[in-house]
ROZAGU-397570 format. One record per atom (N, C-alpha, C, O): y negated, x negated, z; atom name; residue in three letters. Coordinates in pm, whole numbers, plus 50000, padded with zeros to 5 digits. Layout:
residues N
y: Y | x: X | z: Z | a: CA | r: ALA
...
//
This chain:
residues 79
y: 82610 | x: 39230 | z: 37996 | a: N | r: UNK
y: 82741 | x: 39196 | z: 38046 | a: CA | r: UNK
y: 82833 | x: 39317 | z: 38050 | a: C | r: UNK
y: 82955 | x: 39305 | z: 38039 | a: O | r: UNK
y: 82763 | x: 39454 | z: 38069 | a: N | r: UNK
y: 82846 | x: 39555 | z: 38114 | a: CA | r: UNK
y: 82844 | x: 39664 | z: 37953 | a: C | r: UNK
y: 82855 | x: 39786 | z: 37956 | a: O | r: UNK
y: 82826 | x: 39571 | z: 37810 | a: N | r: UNK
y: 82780 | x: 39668 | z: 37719 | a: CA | r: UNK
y: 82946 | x: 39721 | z: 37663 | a: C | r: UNK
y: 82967 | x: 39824 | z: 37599 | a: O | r: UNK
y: 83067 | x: 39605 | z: 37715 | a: N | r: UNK
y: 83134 | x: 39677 | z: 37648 | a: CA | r: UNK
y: 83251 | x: 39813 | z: 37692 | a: C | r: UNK
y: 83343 | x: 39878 | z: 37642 | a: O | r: UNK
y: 83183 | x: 39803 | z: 37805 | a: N | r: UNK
y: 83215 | x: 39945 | z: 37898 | a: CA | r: UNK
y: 83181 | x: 40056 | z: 37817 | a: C | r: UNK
y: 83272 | x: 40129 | z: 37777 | a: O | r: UNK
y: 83057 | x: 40081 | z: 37784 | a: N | r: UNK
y: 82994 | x: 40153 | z: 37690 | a: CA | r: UNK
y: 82986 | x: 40177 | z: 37558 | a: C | r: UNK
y: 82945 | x: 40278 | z: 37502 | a: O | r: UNK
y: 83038 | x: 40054 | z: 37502 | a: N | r: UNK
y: 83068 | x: 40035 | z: 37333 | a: CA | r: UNK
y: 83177 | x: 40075 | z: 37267 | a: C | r: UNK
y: 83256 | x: 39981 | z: 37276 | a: O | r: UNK
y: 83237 | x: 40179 | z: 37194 | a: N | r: UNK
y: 83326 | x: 40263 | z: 37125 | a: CA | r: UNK
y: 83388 | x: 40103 | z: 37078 | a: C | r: UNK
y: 83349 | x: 40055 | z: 36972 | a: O | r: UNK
y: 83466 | x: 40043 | z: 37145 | a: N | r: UNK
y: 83554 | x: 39939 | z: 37103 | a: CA | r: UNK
y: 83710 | x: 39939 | z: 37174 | a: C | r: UNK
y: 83760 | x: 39984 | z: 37277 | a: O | r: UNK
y: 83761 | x: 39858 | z: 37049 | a: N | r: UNK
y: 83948 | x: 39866 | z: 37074 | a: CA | r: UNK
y: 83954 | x: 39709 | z: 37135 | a: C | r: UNK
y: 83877 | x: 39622 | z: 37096 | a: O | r: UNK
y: 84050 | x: 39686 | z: 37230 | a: N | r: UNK
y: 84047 | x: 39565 | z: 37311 | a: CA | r: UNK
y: 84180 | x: 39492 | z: 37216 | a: C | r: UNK
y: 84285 | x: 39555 | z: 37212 | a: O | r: UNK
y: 84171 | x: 39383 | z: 37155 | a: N | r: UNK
y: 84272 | x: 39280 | z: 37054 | a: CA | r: UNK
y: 84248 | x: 39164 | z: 37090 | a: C | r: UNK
y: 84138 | x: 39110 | z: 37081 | a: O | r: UNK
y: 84334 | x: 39123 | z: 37126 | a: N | r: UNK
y: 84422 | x: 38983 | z: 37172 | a: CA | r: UNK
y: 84439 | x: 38898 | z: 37011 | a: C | r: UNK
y: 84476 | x: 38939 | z: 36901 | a: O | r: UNK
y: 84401 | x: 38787 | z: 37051 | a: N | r: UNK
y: 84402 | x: 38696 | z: 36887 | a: CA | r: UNK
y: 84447 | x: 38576 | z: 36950 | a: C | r: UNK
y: 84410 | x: 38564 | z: 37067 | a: O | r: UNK
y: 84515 | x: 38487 | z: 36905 | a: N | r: UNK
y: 84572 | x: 38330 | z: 36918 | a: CA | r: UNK
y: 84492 | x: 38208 | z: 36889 | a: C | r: UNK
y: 84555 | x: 38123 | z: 36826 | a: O | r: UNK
y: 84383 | x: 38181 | z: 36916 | a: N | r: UNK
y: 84298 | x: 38072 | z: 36875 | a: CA | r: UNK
y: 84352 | x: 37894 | z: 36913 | a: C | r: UNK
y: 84383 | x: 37855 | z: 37026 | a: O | r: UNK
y: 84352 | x: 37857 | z: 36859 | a: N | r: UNK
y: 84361 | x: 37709 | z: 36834 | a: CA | r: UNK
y: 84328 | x: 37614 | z: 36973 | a: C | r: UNK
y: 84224 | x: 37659 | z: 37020 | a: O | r: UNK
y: 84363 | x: 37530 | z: 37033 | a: N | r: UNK
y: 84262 | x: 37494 | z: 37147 | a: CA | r: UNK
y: 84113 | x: 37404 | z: 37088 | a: C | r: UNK
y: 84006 | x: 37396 | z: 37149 | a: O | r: UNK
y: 84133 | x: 37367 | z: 37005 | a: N | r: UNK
y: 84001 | x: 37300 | z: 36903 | a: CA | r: UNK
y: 83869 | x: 37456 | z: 36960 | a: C | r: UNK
y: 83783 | x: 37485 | z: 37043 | a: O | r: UNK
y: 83954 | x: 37517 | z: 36820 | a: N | r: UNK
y: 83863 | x: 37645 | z: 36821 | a: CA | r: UNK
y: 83799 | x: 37753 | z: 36960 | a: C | r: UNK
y: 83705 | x: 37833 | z: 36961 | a: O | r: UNK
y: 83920 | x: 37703 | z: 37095 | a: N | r: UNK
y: 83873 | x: 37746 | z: 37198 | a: CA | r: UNK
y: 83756 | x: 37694 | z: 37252 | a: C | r: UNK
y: 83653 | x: 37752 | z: 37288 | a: O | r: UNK
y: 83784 | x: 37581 | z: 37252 | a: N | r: UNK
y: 83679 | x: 37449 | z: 37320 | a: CA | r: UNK
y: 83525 | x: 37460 | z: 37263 | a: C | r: UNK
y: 83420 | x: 37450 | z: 37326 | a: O | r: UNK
y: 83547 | x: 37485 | z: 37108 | a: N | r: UNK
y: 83415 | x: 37495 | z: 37013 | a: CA | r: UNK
y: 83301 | x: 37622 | z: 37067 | a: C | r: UNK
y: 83179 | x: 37633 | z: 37082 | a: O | r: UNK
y: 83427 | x: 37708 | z: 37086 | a: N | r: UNK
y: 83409 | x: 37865 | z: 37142 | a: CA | r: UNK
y: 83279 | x: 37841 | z: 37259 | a: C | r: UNK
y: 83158 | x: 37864 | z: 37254 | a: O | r: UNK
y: 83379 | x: 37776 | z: 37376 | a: N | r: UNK
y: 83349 | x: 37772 | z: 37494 | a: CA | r: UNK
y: 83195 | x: 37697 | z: 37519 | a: C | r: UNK
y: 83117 | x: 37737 | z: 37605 | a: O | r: UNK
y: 83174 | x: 37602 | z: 37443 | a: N | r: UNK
y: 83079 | x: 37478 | z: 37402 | a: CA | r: UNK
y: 82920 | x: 37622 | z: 37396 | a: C | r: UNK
y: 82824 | x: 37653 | z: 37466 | a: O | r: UNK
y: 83006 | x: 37677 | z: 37221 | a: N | r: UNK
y: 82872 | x: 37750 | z: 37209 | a: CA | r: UNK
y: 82792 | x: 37867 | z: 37298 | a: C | r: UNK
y: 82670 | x: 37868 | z: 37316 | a: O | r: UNK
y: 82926 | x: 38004 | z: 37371 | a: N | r: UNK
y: 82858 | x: 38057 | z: 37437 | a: CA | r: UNK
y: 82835 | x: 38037 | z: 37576 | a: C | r: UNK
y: 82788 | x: 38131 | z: 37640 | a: O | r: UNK
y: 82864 | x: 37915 | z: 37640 | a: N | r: UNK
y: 82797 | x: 37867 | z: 37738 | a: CA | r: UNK
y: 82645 | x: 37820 | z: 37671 | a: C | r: UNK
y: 82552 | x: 37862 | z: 37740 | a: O | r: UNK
y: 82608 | x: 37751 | z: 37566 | a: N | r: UNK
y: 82500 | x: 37687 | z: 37508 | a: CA | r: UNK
y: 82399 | x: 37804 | z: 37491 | a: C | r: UNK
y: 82277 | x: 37793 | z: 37506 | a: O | r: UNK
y: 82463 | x: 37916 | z: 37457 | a: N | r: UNK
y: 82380 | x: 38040 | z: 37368 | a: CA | r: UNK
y: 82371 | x: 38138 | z: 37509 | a: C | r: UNK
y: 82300 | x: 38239 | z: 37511 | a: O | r: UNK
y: 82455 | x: 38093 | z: 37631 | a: N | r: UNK
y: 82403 | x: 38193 | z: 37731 | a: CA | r: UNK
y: 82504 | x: 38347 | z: 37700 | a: C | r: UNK
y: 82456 | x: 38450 | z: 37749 | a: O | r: UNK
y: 82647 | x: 38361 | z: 37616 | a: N | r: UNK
y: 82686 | x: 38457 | z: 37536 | a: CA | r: UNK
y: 82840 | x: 38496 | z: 37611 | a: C | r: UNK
y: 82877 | x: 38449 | z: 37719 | a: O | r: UNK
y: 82888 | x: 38558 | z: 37558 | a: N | r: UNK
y: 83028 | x: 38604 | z: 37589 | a: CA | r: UNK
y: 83104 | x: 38588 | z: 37470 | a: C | r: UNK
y: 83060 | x: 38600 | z: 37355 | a: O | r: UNK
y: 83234 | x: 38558 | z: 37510 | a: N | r: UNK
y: 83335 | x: 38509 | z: 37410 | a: CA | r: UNK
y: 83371 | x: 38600 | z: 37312 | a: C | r: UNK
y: 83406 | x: 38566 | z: 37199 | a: O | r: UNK
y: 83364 | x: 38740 | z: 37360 | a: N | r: UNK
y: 83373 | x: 38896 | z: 37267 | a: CA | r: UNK
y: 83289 | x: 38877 | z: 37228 | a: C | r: UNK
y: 83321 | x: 38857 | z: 37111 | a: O | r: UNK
y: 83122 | x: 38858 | z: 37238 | a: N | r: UNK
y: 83005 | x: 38860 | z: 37129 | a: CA | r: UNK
y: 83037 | x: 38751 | z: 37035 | a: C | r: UNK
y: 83053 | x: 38787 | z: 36918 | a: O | r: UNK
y: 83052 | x: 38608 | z: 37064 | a: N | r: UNK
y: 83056 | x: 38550 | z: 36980 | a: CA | r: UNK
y: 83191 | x: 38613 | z: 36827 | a: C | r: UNK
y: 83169 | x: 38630 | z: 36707 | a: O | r: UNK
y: 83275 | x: 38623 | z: 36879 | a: N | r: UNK
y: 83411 | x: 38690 | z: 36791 | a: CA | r: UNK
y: 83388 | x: 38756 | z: 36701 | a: C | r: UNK
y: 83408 | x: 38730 | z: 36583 | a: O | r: UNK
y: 83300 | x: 38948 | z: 36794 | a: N | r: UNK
y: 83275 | x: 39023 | z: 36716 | a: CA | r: UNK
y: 83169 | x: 38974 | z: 36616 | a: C | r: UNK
y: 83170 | x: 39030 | z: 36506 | a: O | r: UNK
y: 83088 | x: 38889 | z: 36636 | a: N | r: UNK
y: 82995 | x: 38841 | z: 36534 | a: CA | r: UNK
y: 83075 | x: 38753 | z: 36425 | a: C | r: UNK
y: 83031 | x: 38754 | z: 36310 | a: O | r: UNK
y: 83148 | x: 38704 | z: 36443 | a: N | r: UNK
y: 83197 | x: 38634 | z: 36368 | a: CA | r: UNK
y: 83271 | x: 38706 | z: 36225 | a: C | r: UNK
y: 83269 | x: 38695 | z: 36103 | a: O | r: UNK
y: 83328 | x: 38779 | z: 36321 | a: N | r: UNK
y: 83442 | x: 38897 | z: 36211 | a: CA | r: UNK
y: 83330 | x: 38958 | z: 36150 | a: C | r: UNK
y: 83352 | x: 39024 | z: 36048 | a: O | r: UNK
y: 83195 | x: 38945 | z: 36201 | a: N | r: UNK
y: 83094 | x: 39079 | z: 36097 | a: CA | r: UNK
y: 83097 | x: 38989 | z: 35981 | a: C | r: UNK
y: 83148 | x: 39018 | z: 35873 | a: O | r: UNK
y: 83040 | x: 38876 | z: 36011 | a: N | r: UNK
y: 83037 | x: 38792 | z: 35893 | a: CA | r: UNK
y: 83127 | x: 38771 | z: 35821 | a: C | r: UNK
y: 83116 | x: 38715 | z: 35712 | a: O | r: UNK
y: 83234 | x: 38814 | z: 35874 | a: N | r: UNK
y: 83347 | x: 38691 | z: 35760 | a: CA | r: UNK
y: 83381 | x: 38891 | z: 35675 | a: C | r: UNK
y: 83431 | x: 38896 | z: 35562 | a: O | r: UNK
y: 83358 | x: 38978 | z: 35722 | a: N | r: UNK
y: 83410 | x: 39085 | z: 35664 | a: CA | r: UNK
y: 83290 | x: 39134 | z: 35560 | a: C | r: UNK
y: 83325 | x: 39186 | z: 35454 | a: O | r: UNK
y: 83163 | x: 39120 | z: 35587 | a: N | r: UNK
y: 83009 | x: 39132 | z: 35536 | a: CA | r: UNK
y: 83053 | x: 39004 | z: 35354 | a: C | r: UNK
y: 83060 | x: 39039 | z: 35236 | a: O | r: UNK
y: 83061 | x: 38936 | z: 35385 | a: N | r: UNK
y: 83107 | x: 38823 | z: 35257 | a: CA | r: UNK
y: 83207 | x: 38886 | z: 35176 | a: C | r: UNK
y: 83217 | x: 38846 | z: 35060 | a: O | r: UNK
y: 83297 | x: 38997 | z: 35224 | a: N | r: UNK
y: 83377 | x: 38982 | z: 35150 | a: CA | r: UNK
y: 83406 | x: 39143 | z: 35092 | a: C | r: UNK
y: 83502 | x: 39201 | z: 35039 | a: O | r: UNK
y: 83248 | x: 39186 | z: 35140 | a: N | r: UNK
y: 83223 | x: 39311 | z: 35022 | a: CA | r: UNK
y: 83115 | x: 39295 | z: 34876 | a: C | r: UNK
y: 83013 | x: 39362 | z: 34861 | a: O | r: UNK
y: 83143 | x: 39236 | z: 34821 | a: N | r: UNK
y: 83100 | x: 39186 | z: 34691 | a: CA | r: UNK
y: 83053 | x: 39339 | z: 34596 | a: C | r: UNK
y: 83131 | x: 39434 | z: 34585 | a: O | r: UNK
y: 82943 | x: 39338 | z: 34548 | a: N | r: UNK
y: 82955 | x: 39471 | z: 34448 | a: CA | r: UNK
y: 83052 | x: 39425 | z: 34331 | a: C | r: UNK
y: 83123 | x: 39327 | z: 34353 | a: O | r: UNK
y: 83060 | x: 39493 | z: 34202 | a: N | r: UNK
y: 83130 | x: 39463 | z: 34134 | a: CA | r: UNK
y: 83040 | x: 39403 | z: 34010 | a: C | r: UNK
y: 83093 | x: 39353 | z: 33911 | a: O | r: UNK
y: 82874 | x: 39415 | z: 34029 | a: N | r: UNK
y: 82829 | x: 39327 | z: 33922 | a: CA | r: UNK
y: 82791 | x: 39175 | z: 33980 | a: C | r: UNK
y: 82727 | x: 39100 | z: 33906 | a: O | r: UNK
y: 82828 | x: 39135 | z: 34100 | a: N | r: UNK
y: 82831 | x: 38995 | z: 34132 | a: CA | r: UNK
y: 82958 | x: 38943 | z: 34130 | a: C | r: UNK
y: 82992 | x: 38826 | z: 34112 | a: O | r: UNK
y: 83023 | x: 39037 | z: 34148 | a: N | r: UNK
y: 83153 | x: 38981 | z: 34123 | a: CA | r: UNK
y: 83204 | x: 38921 | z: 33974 | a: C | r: UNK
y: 83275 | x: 38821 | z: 33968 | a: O | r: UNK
y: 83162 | x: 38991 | z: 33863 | a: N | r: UNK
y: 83166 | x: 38984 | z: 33749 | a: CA | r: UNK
y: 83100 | x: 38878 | z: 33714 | a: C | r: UNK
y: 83154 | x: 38788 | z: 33649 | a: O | r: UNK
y: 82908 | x: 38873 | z: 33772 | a: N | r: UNK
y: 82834 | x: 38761 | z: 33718 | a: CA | r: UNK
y: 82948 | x: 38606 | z: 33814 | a: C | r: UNK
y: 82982 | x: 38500 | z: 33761 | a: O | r: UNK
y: 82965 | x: 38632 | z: 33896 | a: N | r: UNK
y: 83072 | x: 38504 | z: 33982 | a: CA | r: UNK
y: 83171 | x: 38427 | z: 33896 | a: C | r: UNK
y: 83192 | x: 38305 | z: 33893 | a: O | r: UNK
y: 83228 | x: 38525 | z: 33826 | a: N | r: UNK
y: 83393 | x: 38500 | z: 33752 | a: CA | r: UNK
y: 83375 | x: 38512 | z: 33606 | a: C | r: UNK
y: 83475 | x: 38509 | z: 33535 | a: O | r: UNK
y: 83206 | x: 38531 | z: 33529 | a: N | r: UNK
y: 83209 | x: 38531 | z: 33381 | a: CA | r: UNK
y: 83241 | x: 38380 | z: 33353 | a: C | r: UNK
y: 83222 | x: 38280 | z: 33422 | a: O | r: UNK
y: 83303 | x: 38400 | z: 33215 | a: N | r: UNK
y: 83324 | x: 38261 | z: 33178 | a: CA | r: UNK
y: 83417 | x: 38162 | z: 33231 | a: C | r: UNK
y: 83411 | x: 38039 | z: 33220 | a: O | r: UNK
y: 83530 | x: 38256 | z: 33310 | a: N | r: UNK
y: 83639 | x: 38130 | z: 33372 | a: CA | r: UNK
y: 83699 | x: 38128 | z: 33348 | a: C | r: UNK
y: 83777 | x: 38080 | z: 33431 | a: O | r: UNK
y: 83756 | x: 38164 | z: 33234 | a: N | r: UNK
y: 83887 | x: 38192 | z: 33096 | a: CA | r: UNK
y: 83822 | x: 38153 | z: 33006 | a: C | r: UNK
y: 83802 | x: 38243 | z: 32925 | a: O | r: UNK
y: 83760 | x: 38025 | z: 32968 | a: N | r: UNK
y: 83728 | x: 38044 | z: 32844 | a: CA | r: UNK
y: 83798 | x: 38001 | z: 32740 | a: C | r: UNK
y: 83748 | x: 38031 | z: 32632 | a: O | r: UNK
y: 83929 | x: 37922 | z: 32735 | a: N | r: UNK
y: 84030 | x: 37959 | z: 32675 | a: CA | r: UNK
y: 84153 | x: 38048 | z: 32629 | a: C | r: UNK
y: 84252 | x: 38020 | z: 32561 | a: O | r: UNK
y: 84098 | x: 38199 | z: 32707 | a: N | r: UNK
y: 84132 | x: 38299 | z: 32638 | a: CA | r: UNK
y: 84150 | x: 38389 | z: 32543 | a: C | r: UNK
y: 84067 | x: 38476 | z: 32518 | a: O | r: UNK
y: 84302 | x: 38373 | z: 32458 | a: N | r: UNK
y: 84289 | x: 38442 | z: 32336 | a: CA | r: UNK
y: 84322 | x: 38538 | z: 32327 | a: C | r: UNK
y: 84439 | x: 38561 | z: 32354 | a: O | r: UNK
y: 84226 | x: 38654 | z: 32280 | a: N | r: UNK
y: 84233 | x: 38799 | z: 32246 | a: CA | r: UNK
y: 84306 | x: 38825 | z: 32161 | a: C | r: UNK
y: 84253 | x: 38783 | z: 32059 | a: O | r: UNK
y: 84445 | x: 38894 | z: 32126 | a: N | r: UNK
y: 84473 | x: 38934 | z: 32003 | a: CA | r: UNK
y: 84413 | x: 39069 | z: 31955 | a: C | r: UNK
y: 84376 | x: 39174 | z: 32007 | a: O | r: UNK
y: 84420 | x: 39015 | z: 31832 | a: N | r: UNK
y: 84360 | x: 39140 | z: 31745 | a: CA | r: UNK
y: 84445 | x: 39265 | z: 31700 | a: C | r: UNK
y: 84568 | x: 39270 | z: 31694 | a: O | r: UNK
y: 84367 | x: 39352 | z: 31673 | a: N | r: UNK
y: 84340 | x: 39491 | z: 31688 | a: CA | r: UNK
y: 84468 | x: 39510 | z: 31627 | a: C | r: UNK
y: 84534 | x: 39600 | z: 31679 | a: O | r: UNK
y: 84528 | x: 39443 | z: 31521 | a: N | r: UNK
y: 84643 | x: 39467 | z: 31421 | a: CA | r: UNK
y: 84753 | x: 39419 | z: 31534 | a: C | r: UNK
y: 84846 | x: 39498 | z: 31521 | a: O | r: UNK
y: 84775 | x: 39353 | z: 31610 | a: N | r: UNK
y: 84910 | x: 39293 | z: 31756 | a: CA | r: UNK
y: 84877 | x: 39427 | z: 31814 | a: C | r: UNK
y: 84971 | x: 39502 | z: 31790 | a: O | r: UNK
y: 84770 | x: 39496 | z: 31888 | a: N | r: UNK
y: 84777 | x: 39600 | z: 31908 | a: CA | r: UNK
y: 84837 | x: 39677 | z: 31914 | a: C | r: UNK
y: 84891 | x: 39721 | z: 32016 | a: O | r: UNK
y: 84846 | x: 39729 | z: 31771 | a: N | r: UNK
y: 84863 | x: 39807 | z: 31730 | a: CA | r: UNK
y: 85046 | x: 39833 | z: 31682 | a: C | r: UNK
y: 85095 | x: 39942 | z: 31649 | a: O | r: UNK
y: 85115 | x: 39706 | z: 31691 | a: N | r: UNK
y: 85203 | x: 39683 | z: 31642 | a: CA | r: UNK
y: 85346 | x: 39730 | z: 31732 | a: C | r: UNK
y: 85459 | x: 39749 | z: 31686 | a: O | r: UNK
y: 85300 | x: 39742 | z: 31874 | a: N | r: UNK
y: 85382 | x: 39782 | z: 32001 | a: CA | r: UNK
y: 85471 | x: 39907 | z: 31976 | a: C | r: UNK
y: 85542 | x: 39951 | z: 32066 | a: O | r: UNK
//
């Protein structure tokens, strides 16, 4: 209860939905949790997803142009 006294953290105010409050409220009463744990967990995840290396990223997005036409070397060249 007292970890974030101790935890190198910045205090941010966010606007949640009353849906999304209620959902909130549901789970860390259920999980026994605090509304900052649930959050900060949340943001790990949604920020963790959205460091991709760059060879999954590539295998993700091969092949989604495949009506892409390359001009050749001679258009190129012609600039």
């Amino acid at each position: 209860m007292y970890t974030a006294l101790y935890m190198a953290s910045r205090r941010t105010q966010i606007y949640l939905t009353v849906e999304q409050r209620r959902r909130l409220d549901e789970r860390r009463r259920r999980e026994k949790r605090t509304l900052a744990e649930l959050v900060r967990e949340a943001v790990d995840g949604y920020l963790a997803d959205r460091s991709a290396d760059a060879a999954t990223a590539l295998s993700s997005t091969f092949g989604a142009l495949p009506e892409l036409r390359v001009p050749s070397r001679d258009e190129w060249d012609r600039g």
